[in-house]
VMD Tcl script that builds the backbone (N, CA, C; Angstrom):
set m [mol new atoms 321]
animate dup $m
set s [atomselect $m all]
$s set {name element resname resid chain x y z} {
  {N N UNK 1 A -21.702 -25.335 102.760}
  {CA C UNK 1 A -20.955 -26.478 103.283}
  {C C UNK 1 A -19.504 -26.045 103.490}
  {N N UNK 2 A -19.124 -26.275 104.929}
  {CA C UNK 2 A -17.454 -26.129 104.487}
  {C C UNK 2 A -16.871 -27.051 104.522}
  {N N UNK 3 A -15.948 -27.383 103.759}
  {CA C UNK 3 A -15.408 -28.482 103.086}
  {C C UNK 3 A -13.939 -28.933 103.905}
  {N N UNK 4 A -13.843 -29.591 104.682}
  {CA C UNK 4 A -12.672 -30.067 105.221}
  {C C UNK 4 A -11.794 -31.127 104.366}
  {N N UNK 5 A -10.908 -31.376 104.075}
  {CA C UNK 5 A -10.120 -32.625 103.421}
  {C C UNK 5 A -9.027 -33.094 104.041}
  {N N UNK 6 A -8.959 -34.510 103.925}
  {CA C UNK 6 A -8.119 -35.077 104.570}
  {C C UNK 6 A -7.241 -36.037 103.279}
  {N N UNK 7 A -6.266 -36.257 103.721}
  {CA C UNK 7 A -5.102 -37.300 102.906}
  {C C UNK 7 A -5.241 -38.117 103.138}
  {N N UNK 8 A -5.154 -39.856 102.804}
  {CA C UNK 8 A -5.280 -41.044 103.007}
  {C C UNK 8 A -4.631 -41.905 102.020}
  {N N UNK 9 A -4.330 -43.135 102.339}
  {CA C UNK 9 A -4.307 -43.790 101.357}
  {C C UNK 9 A -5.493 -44.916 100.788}
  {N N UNK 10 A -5.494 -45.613 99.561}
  {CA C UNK 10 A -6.534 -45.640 99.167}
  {C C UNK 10 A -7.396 -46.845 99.630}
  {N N UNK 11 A -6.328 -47.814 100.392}
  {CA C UNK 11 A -6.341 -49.119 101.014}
  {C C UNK 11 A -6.788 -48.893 102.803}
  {N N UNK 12 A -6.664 -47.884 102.776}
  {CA C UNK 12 A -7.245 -47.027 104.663}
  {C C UNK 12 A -8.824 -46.981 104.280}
  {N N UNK 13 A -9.228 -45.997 103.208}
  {CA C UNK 13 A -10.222 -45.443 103.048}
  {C C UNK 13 A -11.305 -46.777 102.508}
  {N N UNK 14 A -10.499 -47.502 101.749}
  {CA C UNK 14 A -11.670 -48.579 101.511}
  {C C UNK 14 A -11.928 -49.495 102.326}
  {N N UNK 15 A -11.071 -49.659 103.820}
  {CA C UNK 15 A -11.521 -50.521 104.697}
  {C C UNK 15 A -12.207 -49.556 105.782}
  {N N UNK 16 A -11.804 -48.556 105.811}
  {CA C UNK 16 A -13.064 -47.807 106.181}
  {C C UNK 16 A -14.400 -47.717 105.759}
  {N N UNK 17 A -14.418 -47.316 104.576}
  {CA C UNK 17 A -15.953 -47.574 103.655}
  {C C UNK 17 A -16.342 -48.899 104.213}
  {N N UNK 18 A -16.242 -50.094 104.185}
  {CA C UNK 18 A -16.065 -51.218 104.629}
  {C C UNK 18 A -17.046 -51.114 106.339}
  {N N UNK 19 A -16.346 -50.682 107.069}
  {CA C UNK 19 A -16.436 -50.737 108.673}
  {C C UNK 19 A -17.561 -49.526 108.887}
  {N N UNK 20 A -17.866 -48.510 107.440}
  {CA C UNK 20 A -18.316 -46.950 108.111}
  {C C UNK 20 A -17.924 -45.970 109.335}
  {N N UNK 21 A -16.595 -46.215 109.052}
  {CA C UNK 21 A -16.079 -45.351 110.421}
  {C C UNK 21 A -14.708 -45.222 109.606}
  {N N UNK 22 A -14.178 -43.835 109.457}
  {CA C UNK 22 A -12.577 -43.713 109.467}
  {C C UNK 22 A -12.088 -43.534 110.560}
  {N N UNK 23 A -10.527 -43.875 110.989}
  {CA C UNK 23 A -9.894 -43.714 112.239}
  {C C UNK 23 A -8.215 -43.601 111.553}
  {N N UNK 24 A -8.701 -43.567 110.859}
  {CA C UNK 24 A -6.684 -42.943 110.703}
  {C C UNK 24 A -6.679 -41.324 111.092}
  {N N UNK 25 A -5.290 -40.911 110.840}
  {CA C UNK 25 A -5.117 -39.812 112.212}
  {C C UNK 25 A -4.245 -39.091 110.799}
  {N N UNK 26 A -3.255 -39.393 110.648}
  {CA C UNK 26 A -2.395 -39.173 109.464}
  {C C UNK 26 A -1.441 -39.960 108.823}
  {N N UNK 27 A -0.518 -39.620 108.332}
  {CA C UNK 27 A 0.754 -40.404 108.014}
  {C C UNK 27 A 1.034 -41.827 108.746}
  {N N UNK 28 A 0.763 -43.083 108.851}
  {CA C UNK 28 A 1.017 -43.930 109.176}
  {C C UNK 28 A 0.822 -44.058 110.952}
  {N N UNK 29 A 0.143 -43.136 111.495}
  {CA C UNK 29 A -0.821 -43.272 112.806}
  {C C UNK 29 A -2.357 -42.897 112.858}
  {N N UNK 30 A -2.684 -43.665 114.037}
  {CA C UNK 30 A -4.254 -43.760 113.952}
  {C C UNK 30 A -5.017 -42.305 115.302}
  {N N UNK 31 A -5.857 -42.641 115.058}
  {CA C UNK 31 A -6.740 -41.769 115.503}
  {C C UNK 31 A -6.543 -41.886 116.825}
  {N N UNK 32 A -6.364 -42.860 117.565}
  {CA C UNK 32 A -5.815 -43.537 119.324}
  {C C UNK 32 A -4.481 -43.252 120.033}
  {N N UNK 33 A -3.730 -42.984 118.428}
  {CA C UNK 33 A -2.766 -42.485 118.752}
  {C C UNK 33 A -1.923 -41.470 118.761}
  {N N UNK 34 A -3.160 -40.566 117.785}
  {CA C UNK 34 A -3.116 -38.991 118.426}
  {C C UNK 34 A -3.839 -38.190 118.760}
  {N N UNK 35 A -5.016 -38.969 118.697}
  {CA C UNK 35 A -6.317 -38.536 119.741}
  {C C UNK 35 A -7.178 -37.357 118.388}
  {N N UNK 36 A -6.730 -37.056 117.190}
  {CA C UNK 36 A -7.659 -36.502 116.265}
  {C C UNK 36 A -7.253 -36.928 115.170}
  {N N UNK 37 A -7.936 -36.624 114.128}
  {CA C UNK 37 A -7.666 -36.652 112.351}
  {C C UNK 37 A -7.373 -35.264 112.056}
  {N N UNK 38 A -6.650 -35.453 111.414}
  {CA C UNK 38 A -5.728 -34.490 110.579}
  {C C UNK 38 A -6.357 -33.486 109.753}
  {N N UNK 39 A -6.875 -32.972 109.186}
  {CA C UNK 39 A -7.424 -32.569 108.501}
  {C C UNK 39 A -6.879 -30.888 107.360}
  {N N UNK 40 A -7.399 -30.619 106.589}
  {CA C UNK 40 A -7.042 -29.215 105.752}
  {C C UNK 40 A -8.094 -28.741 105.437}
  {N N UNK 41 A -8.001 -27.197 105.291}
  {CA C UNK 41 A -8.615 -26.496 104.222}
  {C C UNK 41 A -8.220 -26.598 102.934}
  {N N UNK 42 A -8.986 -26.169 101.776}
  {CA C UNK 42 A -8.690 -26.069 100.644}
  {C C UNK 42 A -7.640 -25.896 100.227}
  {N N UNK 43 A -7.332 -24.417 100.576}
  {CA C UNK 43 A -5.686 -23.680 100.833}
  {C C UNK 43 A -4.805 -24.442 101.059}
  {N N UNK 44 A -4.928 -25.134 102.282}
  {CA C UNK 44 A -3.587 -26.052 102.760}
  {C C UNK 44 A -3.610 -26.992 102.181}
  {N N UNK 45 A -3.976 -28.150 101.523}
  {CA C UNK 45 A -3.879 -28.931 101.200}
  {C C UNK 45 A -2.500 -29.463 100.394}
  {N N UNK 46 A -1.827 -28.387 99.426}
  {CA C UNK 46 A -0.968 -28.635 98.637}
  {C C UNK 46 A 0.509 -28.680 99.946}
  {N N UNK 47 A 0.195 -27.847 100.783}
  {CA C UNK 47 A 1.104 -28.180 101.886}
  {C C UNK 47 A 1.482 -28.941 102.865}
  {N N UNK 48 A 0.206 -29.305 103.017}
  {CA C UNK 48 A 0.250 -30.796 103.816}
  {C C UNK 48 A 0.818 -32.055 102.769}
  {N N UNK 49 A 0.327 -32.142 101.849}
  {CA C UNK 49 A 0.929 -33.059 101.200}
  {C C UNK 49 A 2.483 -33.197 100.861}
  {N N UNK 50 A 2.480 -31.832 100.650}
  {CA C UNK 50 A 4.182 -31.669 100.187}
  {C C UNK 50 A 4.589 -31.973 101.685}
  {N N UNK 51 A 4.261 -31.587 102.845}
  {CA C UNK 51 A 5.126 -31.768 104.293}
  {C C UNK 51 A 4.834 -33.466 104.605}
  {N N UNK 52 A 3.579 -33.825 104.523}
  {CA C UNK 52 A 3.097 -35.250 105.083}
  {C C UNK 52 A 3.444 -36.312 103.971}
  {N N UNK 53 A 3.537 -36.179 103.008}
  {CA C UNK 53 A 3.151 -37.360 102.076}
  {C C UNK 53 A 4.494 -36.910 100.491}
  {N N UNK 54 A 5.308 -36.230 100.734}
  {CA C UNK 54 A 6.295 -36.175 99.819}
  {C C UNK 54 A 7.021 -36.991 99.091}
  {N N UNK 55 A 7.702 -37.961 100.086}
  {CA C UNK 55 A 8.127 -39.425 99.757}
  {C C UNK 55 A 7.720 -40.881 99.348}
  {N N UNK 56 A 5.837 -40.099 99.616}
  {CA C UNK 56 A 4.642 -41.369 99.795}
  {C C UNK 56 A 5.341 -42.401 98.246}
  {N N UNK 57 A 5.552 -43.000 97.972}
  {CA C UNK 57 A 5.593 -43.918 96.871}
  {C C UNK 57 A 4.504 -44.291 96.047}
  {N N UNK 58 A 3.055 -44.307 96.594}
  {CA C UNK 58 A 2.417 -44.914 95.520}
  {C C UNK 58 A 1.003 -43.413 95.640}
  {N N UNK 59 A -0.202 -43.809 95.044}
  {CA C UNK 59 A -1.072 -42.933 95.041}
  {C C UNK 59 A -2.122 -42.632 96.270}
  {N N UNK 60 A -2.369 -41.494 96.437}
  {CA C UNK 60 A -3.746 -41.287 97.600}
  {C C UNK 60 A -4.671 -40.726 96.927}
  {N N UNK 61 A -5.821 -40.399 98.060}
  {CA C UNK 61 A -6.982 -40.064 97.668}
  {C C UNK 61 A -7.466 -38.915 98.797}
  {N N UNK 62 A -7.941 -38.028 98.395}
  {CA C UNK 62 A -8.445 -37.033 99.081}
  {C C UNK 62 A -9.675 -37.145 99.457}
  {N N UNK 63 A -9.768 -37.209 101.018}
  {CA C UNK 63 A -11.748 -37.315 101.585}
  {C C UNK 63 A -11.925 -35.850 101.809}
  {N N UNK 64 A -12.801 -35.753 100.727}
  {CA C UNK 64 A -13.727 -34.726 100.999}
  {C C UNK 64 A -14.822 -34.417 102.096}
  {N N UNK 65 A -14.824 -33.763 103.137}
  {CA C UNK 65 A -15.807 -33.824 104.154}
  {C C UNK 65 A -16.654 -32.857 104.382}
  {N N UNK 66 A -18.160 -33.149 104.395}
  {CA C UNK 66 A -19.055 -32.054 105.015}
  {C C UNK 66 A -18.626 -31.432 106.398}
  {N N UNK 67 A -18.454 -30.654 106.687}
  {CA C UNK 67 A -18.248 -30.283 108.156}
  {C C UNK 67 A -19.506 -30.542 108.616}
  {N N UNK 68 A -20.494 -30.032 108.133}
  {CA C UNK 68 A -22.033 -30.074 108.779}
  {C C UNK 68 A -22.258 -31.722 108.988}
  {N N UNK 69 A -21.633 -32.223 108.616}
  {CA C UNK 69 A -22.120 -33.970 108.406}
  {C C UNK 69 A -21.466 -34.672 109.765}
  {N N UNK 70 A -20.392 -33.886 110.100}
  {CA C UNK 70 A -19.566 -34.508 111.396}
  {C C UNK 70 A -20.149 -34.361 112.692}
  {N N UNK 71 A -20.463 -35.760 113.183}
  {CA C UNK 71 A -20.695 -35.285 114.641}
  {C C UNK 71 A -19.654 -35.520 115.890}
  {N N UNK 72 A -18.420 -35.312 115.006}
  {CA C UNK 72 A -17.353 -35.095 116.710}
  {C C UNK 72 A -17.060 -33.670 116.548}
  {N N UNK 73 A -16.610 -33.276 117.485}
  {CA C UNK 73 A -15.706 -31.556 117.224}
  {C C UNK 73 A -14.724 -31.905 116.256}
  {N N UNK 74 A -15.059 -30.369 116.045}
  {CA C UNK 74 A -13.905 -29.873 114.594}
  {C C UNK 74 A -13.088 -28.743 115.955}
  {N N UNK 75 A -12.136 -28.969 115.733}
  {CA C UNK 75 A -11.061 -27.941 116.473}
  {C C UNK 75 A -10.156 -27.392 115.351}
  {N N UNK 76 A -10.036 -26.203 115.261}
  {CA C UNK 76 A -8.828 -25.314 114.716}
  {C C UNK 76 A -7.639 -24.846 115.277}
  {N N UNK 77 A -6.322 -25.230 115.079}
  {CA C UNK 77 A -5.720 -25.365 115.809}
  {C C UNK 77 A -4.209 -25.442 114.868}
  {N N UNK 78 A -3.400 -24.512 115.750}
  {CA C UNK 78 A -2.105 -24.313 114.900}
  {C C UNK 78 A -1.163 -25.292 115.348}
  {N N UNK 79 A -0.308 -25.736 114.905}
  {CA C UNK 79 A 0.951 -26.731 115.604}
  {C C UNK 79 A 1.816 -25.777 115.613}
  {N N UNK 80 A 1.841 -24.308 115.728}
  {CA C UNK 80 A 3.230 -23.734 116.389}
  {C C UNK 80 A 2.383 -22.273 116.829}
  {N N UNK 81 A 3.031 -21.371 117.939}
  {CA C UNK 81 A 2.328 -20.301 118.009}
  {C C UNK 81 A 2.355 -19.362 116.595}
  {N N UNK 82 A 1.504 -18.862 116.024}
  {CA C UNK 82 A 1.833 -18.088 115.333}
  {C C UNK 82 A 1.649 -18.605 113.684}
  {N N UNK 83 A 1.734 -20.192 113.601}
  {CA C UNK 83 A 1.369 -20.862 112.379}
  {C C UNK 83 A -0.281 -20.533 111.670}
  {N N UNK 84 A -0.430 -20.874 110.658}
  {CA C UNK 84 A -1.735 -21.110 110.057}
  {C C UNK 84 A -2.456 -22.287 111.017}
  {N N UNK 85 A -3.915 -22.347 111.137}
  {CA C UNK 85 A -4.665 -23.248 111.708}
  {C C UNK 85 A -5.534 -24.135 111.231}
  {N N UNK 86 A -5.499 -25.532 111.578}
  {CA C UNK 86 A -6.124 -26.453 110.764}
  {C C UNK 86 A -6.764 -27.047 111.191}
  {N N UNK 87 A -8.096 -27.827 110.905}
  {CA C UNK 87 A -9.088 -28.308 111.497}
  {C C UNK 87 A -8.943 -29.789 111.802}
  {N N UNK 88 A -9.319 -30.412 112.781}
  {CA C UNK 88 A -8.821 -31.344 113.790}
  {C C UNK 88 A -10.325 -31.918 114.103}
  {N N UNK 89 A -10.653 -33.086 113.427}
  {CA C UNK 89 A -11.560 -34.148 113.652}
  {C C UNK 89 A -11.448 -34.529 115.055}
  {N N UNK 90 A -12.408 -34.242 116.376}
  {CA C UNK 90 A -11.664 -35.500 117.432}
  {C C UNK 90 A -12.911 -36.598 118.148}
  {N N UNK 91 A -12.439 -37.099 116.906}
  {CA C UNK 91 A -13.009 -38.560 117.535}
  {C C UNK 91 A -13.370 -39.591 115.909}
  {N N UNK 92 A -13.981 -40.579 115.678}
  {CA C UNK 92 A -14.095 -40.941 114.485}
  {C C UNK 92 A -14.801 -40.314 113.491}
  {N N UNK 93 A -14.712 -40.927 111.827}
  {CA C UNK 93 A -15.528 -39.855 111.144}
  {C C UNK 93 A -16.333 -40.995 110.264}
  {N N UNK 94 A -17.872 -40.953 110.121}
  {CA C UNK 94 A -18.504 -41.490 109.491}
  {C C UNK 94 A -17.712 -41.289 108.141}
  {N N UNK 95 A -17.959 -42.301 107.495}
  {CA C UNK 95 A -17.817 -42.897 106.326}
  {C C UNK 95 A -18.957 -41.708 105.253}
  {N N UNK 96 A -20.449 -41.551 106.111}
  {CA C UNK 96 A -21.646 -40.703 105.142}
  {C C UNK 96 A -21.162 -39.318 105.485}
  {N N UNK 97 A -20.340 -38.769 106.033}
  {CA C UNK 97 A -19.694 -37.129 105.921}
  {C C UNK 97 A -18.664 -36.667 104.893}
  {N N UNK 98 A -18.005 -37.674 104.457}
  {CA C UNK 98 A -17.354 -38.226 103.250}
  {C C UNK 98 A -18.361 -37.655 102.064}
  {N N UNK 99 A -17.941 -36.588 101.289}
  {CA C UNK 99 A -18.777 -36.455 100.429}
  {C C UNK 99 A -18.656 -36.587 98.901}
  {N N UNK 100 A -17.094 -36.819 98.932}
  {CA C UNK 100 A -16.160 -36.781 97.755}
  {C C UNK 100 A -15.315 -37.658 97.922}
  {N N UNK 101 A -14.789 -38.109 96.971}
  {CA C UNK 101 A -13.159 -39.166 97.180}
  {C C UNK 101 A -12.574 -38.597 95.969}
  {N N UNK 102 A -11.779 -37.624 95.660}
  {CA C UNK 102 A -10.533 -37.274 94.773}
  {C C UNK 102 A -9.156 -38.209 94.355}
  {N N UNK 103 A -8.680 -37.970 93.575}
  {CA C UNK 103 A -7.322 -39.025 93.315}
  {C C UNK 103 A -6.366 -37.453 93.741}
  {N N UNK 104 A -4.883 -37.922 94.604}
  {CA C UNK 104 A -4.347 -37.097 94.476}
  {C C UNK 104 A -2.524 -37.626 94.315}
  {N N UNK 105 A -1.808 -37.017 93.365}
  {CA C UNK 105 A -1.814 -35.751 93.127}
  {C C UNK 105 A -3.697 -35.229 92.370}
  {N N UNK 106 A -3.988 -34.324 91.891}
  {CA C UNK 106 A -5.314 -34.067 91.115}
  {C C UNK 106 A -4.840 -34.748 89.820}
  {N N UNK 107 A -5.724 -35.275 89.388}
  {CA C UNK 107 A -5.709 -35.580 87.552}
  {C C UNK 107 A -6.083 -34.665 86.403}
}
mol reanalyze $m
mol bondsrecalc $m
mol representation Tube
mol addrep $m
């Protein structure tokens, strides 16, 4: 399985569970309005958070995702030439590809 993860907060993810479809994108935009979800590897994760979610005030939760479970494209893809590359949900993500829900920071 390779394991994609995404950041959320915990009030996104449970009205998702809710609907079975996530559509948030990242940090306080949606999926419409940047046309993918955000996503990390393992590795990145501590960096995205520290860059995306530093100031966040209260707690998130980490979605754990099957890659094999997704049926939109996964794109890898750097935001600068020459950066590390990160995997890019594009289009919605079932709620059942979700294979984990973490508290983060970790406990």
């Amino acid at each position: 399985m390779t394991e994609l993860l995404h950041l959320t907060e915990p009030d996104l993810w449970e009205a998702a569970r809710a609907a079975g479809m996530y559509e948030g994108s990242t940090r306080g935009k949606t999926l419409a309005e940047e046309g993918f979800i955000h996503c990390s590897l393992p590795d990145q994760l501590e960096d995205v958070a520290a860059f995306v979610y530093d100031d966040h005030p209260g707690p998130l939760v980490v979605l754990v995702i099957d890659a094999d479970l997704v049926d939109v494209p996964i794109r890898y893809e750097a935001p600068a030439p020459g950066a590390p590359e990160y995997p890019h949900l594009y289009g919605p993500l079932k709620t059942s590809a979700v294979v984990e829900v973490r508290p983060w920071p970790a406990e």
